[in-house]
matplotlib code that plots the C-alpha trace (Angstrom):
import matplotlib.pyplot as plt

x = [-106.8, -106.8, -108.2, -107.6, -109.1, -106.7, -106.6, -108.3, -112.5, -114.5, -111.7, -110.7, -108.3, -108.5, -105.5, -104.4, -102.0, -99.6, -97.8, -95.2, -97.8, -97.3, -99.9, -100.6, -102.9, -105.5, -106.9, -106.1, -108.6, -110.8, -113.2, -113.1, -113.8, -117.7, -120.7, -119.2, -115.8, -117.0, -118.7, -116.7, -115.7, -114.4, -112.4, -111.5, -109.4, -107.8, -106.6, -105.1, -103.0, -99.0, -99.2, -95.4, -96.6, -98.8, -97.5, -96.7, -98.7, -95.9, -96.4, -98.5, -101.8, -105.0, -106.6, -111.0, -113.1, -113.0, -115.7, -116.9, -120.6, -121.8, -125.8, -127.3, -125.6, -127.1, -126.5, -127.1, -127.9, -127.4, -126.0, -123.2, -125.2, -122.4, -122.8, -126.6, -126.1, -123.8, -126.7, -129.1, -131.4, -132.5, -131.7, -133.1, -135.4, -134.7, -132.3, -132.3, -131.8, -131.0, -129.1, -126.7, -126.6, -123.9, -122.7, -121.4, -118.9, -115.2, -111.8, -110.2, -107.6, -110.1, -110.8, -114.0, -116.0, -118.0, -121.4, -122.4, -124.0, -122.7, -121.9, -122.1, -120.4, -119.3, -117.1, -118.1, -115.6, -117.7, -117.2, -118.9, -119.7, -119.9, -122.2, -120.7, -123.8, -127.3, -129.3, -132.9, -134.7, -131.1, -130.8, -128.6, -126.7, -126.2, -125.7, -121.7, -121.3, -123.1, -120.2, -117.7, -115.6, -115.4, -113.9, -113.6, -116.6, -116.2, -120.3, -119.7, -122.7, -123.8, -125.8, -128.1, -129.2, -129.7, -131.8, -133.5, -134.3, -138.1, -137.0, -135.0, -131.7, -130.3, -130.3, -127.5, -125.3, -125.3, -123.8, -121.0, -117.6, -119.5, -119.2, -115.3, -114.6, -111.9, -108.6, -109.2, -111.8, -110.3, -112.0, -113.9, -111.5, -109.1, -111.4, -112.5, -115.0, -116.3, -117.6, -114.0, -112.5, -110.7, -111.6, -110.3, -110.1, -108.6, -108.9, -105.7, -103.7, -106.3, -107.9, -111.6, -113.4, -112.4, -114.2, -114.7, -117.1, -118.0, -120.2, -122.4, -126.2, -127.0, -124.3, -123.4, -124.8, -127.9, -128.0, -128.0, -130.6, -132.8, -132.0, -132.7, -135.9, -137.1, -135.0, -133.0, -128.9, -127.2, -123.2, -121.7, -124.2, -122.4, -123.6, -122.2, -122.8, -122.8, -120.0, -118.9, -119.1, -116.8, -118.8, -118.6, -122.2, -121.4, -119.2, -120.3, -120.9, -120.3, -120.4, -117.5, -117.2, -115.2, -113.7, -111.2, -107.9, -108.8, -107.5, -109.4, -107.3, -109.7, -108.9, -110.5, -107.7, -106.6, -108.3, -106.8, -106.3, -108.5, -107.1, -108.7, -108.6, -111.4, -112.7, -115.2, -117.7, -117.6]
y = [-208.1, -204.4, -202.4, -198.7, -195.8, -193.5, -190.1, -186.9, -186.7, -188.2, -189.8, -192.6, -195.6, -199.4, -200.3, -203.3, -202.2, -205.1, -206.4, -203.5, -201.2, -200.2, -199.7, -201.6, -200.4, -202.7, -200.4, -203.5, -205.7, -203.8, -200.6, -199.3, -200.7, -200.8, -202.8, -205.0, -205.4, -206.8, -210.4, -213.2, -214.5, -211.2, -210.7, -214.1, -213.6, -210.2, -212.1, -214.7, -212.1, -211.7, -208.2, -208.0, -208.2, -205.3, -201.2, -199.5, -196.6, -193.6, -190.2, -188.6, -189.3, -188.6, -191.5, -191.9, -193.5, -197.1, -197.7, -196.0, -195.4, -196.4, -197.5, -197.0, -195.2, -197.1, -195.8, -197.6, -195.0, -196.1, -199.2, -199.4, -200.3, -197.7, -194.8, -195.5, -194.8, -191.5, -190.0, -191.1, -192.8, -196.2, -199.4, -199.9, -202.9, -203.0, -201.1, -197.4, -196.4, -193.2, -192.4, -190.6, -188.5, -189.9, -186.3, -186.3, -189.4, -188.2, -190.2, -191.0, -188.2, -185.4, -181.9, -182.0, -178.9, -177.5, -176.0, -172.7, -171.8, -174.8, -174.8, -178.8, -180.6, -184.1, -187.1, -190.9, -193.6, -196.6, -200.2, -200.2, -202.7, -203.5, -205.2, -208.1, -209.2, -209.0, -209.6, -210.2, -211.9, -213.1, -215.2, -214.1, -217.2, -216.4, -212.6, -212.6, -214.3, -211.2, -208.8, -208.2, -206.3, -203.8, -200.1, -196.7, -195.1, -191.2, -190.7, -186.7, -185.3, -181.9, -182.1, -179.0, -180.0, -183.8, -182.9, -179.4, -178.9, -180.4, -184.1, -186.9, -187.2, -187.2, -183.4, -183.5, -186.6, -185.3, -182.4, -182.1, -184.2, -185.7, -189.4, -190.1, -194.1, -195.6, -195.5, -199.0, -201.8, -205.1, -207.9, -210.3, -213.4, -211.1, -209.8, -213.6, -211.9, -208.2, -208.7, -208.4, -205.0, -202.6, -198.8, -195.4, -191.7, -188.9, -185.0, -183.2, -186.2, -186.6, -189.7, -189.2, -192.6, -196.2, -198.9, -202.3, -203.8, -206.4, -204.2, -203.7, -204.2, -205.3, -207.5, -206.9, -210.2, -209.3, -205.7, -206.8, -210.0, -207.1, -204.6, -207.4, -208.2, -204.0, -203.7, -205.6, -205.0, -204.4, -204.5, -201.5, -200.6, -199.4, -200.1, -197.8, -199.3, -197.1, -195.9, -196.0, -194.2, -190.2, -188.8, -184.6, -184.5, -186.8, -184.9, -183.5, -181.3, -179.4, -180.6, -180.1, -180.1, -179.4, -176.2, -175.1, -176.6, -179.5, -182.6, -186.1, -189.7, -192.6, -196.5, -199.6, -203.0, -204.4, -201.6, -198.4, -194.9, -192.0, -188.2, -185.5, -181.5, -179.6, -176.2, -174.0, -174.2, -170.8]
z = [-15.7, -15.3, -18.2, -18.9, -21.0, -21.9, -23.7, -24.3, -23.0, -25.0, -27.2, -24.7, -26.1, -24.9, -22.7, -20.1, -17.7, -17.1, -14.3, -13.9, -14.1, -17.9, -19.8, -23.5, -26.0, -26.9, -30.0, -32.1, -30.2, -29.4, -30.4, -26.3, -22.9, -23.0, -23.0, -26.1, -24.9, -21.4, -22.0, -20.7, -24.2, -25.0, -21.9, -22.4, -25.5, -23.7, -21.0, -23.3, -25.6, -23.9, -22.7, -24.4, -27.7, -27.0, -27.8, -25.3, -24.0, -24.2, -22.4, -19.4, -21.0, -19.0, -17.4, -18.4, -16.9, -17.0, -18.8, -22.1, -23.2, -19.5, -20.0, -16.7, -13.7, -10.9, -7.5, -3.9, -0.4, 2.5, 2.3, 4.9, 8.5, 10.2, 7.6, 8.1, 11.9, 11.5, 9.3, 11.7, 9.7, 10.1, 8.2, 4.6, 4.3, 0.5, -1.4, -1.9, -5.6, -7.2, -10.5, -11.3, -14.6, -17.2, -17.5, -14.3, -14.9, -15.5, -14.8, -12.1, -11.6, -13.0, -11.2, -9.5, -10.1, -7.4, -8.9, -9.1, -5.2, -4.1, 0.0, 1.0, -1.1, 0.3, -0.8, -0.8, -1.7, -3.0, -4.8, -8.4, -10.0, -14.1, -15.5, -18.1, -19.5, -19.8, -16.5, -15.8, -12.8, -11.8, -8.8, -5.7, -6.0, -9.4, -9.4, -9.4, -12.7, -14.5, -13.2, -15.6, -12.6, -10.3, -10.0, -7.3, -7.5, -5.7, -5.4, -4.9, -3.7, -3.3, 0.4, -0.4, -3.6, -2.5, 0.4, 0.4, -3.2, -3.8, -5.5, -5.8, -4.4, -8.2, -8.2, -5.4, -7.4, -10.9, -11.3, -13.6, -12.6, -9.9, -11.1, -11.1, -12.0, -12.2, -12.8, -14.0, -14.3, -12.3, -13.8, -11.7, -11.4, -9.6, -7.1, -5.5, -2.6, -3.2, 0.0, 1.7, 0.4, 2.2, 1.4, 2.2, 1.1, 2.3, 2.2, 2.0, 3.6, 6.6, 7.0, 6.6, 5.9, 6.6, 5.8, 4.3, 2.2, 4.8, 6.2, 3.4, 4.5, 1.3, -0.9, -4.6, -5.4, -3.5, -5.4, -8.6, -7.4, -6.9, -9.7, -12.0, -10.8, -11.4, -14.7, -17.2, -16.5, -19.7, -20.7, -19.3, -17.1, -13.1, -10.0, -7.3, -4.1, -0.9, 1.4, 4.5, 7.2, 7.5, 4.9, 5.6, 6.2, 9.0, 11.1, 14.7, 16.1, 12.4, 9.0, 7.0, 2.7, 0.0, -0.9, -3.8, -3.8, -1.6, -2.7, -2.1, -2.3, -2.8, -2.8, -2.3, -1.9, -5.0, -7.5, -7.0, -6.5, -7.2, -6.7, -7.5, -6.7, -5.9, -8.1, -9.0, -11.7, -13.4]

ax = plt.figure().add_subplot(projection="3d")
ax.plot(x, y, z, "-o")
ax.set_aspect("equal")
plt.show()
């Protein structure tokens, strides 16, 4: 099941798309895609409604994020072994956490908005991962039944700020319309093994990262093993979970980021595409 937020910022409606690719409003059976709408009995009666019976979604409508009223933004570094080499840093022996400020999450197919003084700002196509329900001390073996499902994550990152301003990486992830997510949230039965998930993104038609899930150092069911064990998981809360390697930072012998007008394509197999042009904060 794919589930959509649709509408203006910040007044997002609940909507499946079905198998044509239309989408059906779900404001009848639901408040919004968040926390409350994502535990496996509520899912469950979603899934069981015929998406016939459902209106109709009419119009160009902007696409939010896929999840509403996100808890915790919880981001993994570093957790692809060949992005770890072509940053030339060595292999995590736990995972890396950072967050990244709610403010900065905005849908799928919305302009991202270089900051003010900004000069490195890079891409990163990434699996995320939504929690379904409540998780605490969670086994590894476990871990998978406390996803409700999984989305594109683009981790923007502003290079400068994450690195050479005195602090935490979280200066150089937050900035506003740094945190797009979506277009929608595939539920977990239809994504059998996160650990087998082709991903992409392009700038301006040019291949830039390839990758696959497989390579992860550390799994999703390993992730939230060890989230859970520093902080109880709630409904709604995202795990974004590294990227590949072709990251701008990356490139030799010079970097190369975003500039005004560029255009980034995201997509990971089986849950989407992500575009979005490049501004300028005012």
């Amino acid at each position: 099941m794919k589930l959509v937020r649709y509408g203006e910022k910040g007044a997002e409606k609940p909507a499946l798309m079905d198998a044509s690719g239309t989408l059906r409003d779900l404001s009848a059976h639901v408040d919004d895609i968040n926390g409350a709408a994502l535990s496996d009995a509520t899912l469950a009666k979603l899934r069981a409604l015929d998406p016939a019976d459902l209106p109709i979604v009419e119009g160009r409508l902007r696409i939010g994020a896929c999840v509403g009223n996100i808890g915790k933004f919880l981001c993994i570094g570093l957790n692809y072994s060949d992005h770890a080499a072509e940053a030339g840093m060595p292999i995590p022996a736990h995972p890396i956490l950072f967050f990244k400020a709610n403010s900065a999450i905005v849908g799928a197919y919305d302009d991202v908005m270089m900051p003010r003084g900004s000069v490195a700002t890079d891409w990163e196509v990434e699996l995320g991962v939504v929690i379904g329900r409540e998780a605490k001390y969670v086994s590894e073996a476990d871990a998978l039944d406390y996803v409700a499902g999984y989305c594109v994550v683009n981790d923007v990152s502003e290079r400068d700020y994450q690195t050479k301003l005195t602090g935490q990486w979280t200066k150089g992830k937050s900035c506003d319309t740094f945190g797009p997510t979506g277009p929608y949230l595939v539920t977990r039965d239809e994504v059998p093994d996160p650990q087998n998930l082709a991903m992409s993104l392009d700038l301006n038609g040019t291949r830039m990262q390839t990758g696959n899930t497989g390579t992860m150092i550390f799994t999703v069911a390993q992730i939230i093993e060890h989230l859970s064990s520093l902080m109880t998981l709630y409904p709604g809360d995202v795990i974004t979970t590294g990227t590949p390697p072709g990251v701008g930072m990356g490139m030799k012998p010079n970097p190369v980021y975003l500039k005004v007008g560029d255009v980034m394509e995201l997509s990971i197999e089986g849950l989407g595409l992500q575009r979005q042009v490049v501004g300028q904060d005012a």
